[in-house]
mmCIF file of the C-alpha atoms, coordinates in Angstrom:
data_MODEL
# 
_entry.id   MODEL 
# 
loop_
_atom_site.group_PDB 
_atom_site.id 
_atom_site.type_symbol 
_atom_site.label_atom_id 
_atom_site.label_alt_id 
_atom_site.label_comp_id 
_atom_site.label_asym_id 
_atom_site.label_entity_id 
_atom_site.label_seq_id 
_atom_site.pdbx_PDB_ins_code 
_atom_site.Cartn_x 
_atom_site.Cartn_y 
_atom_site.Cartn_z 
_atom_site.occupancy 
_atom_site.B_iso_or_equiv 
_atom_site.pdbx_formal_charge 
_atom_site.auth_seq_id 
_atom_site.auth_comp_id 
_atom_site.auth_asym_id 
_atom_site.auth_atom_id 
_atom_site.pdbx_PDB_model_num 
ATOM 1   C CA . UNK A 1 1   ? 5.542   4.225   -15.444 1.00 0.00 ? 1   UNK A CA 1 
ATOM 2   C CA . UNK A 1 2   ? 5.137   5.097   -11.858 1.00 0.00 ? 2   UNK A CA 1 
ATOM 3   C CA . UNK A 1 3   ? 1.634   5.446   -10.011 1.00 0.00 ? 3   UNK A CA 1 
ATOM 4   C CA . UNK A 1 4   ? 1.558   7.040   -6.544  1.00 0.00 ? 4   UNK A CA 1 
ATOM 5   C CA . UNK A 1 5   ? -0.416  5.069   -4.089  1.00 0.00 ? 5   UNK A CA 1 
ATOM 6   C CA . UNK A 1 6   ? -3.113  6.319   -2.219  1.00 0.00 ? 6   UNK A CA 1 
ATOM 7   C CA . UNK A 1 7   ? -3.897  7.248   1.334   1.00 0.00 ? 7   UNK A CA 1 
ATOM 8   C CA . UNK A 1 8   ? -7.198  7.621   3.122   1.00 0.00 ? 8   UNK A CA 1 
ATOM 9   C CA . UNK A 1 9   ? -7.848  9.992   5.607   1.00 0.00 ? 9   UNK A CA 1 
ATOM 10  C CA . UNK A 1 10  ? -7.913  7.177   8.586   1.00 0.00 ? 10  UNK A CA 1 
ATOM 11  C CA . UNK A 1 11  ? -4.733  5.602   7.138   1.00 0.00 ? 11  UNK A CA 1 
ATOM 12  C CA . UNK A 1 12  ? -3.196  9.089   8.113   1.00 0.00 ? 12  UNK A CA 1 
ATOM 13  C CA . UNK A 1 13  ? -5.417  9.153   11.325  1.00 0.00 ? 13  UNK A CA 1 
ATOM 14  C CA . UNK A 1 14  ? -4.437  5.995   12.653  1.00 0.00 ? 14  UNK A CA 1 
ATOM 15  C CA . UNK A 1 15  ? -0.810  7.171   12.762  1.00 0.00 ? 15  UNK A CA 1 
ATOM 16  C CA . UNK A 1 16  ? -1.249  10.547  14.126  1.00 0.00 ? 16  UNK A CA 1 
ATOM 17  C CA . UNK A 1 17  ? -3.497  9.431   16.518  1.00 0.00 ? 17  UNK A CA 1 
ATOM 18  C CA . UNK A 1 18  ? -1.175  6.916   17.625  1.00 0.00 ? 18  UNK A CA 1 
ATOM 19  C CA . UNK A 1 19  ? 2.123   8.717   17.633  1.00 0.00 ? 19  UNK A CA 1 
ATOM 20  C CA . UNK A 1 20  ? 0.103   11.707  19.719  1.00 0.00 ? 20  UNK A CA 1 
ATOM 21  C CA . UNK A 1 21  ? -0.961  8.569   22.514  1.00 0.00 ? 21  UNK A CA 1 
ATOM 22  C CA . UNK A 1 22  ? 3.044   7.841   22.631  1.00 0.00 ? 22  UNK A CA 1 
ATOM 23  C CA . UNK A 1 23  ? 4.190   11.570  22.711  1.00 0.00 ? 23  UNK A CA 1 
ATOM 24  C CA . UNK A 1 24  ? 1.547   11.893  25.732  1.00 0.00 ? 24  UNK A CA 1 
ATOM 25  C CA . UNK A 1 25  ? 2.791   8.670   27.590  1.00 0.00 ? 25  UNK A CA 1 
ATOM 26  C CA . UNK A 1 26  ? 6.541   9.601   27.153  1.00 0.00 ? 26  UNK A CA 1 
ATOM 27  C CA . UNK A 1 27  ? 5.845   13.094  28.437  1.00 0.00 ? 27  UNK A CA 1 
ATOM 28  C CA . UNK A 1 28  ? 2.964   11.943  31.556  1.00 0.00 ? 28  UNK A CA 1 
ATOM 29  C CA . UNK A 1 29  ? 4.251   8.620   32.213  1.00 0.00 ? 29  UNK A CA 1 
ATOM 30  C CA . UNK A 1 30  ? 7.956   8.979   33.538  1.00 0.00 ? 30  UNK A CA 1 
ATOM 31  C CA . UNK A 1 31  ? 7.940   5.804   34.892  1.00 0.00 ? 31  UNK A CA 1 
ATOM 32  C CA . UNK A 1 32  ? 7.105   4.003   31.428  1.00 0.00 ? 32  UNK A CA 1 
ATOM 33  C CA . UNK A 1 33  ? 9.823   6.118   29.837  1.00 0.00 ? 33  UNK A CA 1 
ATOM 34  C CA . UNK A 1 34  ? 11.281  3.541   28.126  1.00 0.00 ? 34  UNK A CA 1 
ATOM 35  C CA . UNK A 1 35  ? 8.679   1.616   26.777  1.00 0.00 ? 35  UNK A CA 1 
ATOM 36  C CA . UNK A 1 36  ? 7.087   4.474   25.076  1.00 0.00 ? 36  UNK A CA 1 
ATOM 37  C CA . UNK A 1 37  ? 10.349  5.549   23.436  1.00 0.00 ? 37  UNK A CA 1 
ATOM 38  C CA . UNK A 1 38  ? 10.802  1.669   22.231  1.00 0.00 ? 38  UNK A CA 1 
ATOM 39  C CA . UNK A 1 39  ? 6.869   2.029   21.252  1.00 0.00 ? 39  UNK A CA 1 
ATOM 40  C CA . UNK A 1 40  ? 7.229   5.146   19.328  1.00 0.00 ? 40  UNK A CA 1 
ATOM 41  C CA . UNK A 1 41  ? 10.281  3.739   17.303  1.00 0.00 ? 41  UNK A CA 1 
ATOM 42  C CA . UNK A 1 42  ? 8.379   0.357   16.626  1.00 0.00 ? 42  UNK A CA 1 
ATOM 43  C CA . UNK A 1 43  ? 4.972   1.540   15.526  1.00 0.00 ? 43  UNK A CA 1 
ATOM 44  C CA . UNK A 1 44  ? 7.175   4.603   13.161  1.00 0.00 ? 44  UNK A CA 1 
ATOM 45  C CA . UNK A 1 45  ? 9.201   1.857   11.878  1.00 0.00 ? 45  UNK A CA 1 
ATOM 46  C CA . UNK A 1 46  ? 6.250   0.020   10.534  1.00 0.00 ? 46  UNK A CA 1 
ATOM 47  C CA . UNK A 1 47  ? 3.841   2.701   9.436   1.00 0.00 ? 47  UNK A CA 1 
ATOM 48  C CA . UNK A 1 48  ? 6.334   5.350   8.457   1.00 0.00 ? 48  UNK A CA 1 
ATOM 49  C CA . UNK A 1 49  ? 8.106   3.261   4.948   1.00 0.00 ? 49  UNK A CA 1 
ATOM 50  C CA . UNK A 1 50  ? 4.401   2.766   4.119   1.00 0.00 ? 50  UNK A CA 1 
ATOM 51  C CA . UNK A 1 51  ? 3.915   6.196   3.694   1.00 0.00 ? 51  UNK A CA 1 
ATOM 52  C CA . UNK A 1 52  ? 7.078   7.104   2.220   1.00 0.00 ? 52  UNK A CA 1 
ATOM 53  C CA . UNK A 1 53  ? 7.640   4.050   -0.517  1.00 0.00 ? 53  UNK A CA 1 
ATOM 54  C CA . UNK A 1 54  ? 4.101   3.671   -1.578  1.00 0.00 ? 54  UNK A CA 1 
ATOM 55  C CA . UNK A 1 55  ? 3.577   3.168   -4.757  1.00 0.00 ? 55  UNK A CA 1 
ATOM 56  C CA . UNK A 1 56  ? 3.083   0.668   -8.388  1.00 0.00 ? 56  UNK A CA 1 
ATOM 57  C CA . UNK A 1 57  ? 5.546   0.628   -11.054 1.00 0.00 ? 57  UNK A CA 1 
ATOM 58  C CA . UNK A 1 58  ? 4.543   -0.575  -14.462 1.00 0.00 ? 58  UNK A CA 1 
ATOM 59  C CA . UNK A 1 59  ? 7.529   -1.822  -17.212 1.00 0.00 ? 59  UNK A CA 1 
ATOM 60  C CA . UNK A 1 60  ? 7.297   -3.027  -20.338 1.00 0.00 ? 60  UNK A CA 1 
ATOM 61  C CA . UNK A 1 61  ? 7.149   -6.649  -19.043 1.00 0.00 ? 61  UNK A CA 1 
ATOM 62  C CA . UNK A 1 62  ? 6.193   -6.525  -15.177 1.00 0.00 ? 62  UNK A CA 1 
ATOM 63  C CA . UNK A 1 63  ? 3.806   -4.728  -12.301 1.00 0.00 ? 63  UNK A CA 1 
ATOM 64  C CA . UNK A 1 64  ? 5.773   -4.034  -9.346  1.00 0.00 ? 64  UNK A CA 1 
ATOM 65  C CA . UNK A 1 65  ? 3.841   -3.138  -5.949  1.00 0.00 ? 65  UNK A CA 1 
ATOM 66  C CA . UNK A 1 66  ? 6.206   -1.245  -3.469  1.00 0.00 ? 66  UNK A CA 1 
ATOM 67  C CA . UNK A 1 67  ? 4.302   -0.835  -0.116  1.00 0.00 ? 67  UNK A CA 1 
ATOM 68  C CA . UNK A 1 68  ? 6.847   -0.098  2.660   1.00 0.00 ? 68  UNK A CA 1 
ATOM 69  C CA . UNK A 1 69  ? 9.070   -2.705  3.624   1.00 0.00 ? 69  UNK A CA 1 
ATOM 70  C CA . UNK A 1 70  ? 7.440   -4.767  1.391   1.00 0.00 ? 70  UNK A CA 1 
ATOM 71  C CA . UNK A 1 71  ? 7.525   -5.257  -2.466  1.00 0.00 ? 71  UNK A CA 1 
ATOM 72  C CA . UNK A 1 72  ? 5.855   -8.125  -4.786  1.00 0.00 ? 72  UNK A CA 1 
ATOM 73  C CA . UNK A 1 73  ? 5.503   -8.100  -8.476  1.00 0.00 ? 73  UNK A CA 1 
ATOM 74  C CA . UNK A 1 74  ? 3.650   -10.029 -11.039 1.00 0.00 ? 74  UNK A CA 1 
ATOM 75  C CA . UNK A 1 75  ? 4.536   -10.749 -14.670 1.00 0.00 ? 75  UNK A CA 1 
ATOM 76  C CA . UNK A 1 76  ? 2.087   -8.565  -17.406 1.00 0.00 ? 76  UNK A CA 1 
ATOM 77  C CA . UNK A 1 77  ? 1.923   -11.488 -19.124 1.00 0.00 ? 77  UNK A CA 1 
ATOM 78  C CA . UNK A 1 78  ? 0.841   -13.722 -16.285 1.00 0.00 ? 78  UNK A CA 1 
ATOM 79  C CA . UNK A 1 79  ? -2.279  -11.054 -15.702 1.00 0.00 ? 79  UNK A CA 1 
ATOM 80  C CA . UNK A 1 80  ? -5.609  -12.554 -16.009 1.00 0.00 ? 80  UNK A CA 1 
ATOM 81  C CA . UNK A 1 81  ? -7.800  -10.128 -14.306 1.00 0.00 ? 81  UNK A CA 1 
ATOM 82  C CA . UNK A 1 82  ? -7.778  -6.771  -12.617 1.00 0.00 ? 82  UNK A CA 1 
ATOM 83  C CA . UNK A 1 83  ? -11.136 -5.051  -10.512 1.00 0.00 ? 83  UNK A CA 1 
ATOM 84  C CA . UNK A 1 84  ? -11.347 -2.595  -8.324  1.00 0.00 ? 84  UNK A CA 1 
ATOM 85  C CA . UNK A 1 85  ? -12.668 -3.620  -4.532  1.00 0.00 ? 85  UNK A CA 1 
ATOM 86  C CA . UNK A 1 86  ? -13.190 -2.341  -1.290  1.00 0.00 ? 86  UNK A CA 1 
ATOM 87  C CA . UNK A 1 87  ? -12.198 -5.412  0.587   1.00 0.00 ? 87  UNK A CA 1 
ATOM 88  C CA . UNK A 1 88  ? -11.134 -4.626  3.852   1.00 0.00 ? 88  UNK A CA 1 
ATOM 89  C CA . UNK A 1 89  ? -8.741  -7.876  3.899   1.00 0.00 ? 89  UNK A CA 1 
ATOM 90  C CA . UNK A 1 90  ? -5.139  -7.318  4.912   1.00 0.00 ? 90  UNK A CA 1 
ATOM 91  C CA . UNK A 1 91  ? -2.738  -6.140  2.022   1.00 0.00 ? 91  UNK A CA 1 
ATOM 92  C CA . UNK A 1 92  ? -0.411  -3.728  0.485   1.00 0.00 ? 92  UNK A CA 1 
ATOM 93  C CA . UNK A 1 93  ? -2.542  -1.151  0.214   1.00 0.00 ? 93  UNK A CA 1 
ATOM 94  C CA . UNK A 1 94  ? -3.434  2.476   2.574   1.00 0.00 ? 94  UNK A CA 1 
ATOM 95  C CA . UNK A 1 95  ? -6.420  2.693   1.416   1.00 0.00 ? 95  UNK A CA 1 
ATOM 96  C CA . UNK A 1 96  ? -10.084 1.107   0.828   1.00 0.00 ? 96  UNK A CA 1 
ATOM 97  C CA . UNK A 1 97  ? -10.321 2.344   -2.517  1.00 0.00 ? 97  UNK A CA 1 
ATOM 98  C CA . UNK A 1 98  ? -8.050  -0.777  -4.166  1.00 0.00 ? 98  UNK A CA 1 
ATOM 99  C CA . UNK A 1 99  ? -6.945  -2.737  -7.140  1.00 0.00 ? 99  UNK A CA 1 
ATOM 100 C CA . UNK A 1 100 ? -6.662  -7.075  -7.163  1.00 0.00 ? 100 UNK A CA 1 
ATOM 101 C CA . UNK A 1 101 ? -3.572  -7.404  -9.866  1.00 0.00 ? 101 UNK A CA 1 
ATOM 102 C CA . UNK A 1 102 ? -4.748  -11.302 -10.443 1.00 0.00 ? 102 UNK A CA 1 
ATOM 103 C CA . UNK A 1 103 ? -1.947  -13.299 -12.216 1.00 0.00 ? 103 UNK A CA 1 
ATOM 104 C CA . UNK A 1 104 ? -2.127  -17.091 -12.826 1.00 0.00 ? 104 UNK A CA 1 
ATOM 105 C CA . UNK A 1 105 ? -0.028  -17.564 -9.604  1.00 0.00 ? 105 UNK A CA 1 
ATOM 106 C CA . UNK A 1 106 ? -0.487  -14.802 -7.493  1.00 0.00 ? 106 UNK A CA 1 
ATOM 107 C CA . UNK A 1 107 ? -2.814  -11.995 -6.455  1.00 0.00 ? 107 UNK A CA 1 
ATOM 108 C CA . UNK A 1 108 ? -1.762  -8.643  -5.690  1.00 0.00 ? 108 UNK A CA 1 
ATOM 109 C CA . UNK A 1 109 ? -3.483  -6.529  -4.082  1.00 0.00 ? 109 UNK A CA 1 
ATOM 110 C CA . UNK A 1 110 ? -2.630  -1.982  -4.125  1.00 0.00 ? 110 UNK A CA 1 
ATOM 111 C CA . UNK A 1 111 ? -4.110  0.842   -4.396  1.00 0.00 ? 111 UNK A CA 1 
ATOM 112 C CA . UNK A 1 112 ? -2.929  4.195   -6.610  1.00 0.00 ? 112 UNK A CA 1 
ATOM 113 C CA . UNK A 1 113 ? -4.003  7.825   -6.791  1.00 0.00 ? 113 UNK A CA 1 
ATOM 114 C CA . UNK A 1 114 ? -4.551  7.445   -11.089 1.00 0.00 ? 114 UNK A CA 1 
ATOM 115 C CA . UNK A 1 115 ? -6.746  4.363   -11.467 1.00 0.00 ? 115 UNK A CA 1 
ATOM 116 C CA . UNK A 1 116 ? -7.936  4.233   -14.567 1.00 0.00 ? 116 UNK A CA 1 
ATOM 117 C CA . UNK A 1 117 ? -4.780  5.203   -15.996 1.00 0.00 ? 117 UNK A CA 1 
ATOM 118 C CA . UNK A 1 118 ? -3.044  2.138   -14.418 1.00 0.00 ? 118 UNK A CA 1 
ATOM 119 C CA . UNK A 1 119 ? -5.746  0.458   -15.724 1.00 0.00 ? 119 UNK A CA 1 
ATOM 120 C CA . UNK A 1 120 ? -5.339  2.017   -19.338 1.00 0.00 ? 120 UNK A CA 1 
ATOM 121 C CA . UNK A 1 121 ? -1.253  1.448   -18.910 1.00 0.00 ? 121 UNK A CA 1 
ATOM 122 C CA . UNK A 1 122 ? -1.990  -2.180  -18.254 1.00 0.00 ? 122 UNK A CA 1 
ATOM 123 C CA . UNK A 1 123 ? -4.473  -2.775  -21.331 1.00 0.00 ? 123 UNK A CA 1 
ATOM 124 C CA . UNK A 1 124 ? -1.672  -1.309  -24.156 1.00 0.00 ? 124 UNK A CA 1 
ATOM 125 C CA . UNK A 1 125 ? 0.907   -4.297  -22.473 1.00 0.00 ? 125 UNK A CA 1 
ATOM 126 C CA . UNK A 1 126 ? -1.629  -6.839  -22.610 1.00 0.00 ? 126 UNK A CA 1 
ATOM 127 C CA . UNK A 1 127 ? -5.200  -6.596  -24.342 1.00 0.00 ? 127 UNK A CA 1 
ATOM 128 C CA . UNK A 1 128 ? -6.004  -10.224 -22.983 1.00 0.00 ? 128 UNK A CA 1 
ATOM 129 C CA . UNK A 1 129 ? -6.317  -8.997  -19.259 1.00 0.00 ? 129 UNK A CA 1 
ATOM 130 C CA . UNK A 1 130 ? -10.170 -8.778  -17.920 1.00 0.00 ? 130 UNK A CA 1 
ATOM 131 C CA . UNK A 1 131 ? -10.796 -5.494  -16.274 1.00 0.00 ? 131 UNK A CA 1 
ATOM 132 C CA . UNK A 1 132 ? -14.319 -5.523  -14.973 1.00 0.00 ? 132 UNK A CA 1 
# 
C-alpha cells in the first residue's frame, strides 16, 4: 500500500522563494549569468525529486521510505516502535508533522498525508509494534 507524503506550506515556500531569487539574478545580474543558471539547476536538482518521489510504501513484509534521491526501508518485523513527532532534526521528510519508523537497527524517519491509516496498515502486519 502506498501513502503520499506530505508537504508543508514552507517546504513549498522555501523552493519558490528560492527559484524566484535565481530567476531575478539570471534576469538583473548579467554578469553572474552563469552562476545563477548552474544555481538554479543545483538547488532544482535537489529539491525538485523530493517533491515528485515522496512517499511510504508498505508490503506484506517491509516499510519502504522514498524521499527524493533517497530511499531506506526497514523490515515489519524488525519494528519496535512508531510515534508521531515534530522534531525539526534533518530527515526524509517535507514536513513537521512526522512519523519515527523505529526498527531494532535503524530509525526512519517520514512523513505521509494518511497517518493513522499507515499507522492502522502497520498494526494488521505486526500487532507487537508500540504506537504511542
Amino acid at each position: 500500500m502506498k501513502f503520499q507524503g506530505k508537504i508543508a506550506v514552507w517546504f513549498w515556500a522555501i523552493i519558490i522563494v528560492a527559484n524566484g531569487m535565481l530567476i531575478y539574478d539570471i534576469i538583473f545580474s548579467g554578469d553572474n549569468l552563469a552562476a545563477g543558471l548552474v544555481g538554479g539547476v543545483i538547488f532544482n536538482v535537489v529539491f525538485l525529486p523530493m517533491v515528485i518521489r515522496n512517499y511510504v510504501f508498505v508490503s506484506e513484509d517491509v516499510v519502504k521510505v522514498y524521499f527524493g534521491i533517497l530511499k531506506d526501508s526497514v523490515q515489519i518485523r524488525d519494528i519496535v516502535e512508531v510515534y508521531a513527532t515534530h522534531n525539526p532534526i534533518a530527515s526524509s521528510a517535507a514536513s513537521l508533522d512526522r512519523i519515527v519508523i523505529k526498527g531494532r537497527r535503524n530509525e526512519l524517519m517520514c512523513s505521509v498525508r494518511e497517518k493513522e491509516k499507515l499507522f492502522e496498515e502497520l498494526k494488521k502486519r505486526n500487532a507487537e509494534i508500540l504506537f504511542r
